[in-house]
C-alpha positions as CSV (number, residue, x, y, z in Angstrom):
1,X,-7.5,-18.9,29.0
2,X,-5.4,-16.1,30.0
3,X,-4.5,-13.0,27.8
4,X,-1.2,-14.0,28.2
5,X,-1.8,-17.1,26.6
6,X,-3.9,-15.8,24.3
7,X,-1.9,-13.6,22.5
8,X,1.3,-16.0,22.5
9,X,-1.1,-18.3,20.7
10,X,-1.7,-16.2,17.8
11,X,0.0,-16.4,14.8
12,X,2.3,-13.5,13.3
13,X,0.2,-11.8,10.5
14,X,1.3,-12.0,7.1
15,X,3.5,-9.2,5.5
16,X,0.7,-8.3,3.4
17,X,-1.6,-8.1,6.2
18,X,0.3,-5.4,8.3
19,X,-1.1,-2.2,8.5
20,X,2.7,-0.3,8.4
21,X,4.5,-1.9,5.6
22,X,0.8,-2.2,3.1
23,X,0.5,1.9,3.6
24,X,4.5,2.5,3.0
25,X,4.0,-0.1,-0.6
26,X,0.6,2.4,-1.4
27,X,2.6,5.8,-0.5
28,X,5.7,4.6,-3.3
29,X,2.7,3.9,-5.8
30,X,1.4,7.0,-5.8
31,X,4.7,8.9,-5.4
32,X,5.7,6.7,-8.8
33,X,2.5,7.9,-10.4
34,X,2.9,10.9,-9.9
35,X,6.7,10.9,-11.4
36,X,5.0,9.1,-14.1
37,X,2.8,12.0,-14.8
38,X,5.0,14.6,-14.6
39,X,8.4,13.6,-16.8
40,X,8.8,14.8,-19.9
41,X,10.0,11.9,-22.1
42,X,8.4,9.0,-22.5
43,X,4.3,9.1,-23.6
44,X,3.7,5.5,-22.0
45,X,4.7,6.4,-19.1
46,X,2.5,9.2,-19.0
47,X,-0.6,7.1,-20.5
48,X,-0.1,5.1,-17.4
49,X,0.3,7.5,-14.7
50,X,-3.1,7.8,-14.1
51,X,-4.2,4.5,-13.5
52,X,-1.2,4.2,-11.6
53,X,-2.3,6.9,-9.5
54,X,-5.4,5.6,-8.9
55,X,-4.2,2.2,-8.0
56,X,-1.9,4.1,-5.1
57,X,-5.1,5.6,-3.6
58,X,-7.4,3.2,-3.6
59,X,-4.8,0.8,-2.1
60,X,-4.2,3.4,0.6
61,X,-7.8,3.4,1.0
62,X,-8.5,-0.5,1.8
63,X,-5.2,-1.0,3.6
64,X,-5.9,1.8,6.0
65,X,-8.3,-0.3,7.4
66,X,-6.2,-3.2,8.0
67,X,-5.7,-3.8,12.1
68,X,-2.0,-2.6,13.1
């Protein structure tokens, strides 16, 4: 089989299996962490910021290793 043929036979990946658009999703988690950290307002927000920071990263860190 050729590559050609290969590759047409292979189906699209998921969204949530892309490389691009899993690493964009991880960067706006971490950016809302940290906005959740540093506002002055409301206490839950900031009870969660960590945990939401930490969520961000380690997503970063798996879906970095996704194929593009």
């Amino acid at each position: 089989m050729s590559r050609k043929t290969q590759d047409m036979s292979r189906k699209p990946r998921s969204f949530f299996l892309r490389r691009g658009p899993m690493e964009n999703l991880a960067v706006v988690v971490i950016g809302l962490g940290f906005l959740m950290m540093f506002q002055p307002f409301a206490l839950v927000l900031y009870t969660w910021s960590f945990l939401t920071l930490l969520a961000g990263t380690v997503m970063f860190i798996i879906v970095s290793k996704f194929p593009e």
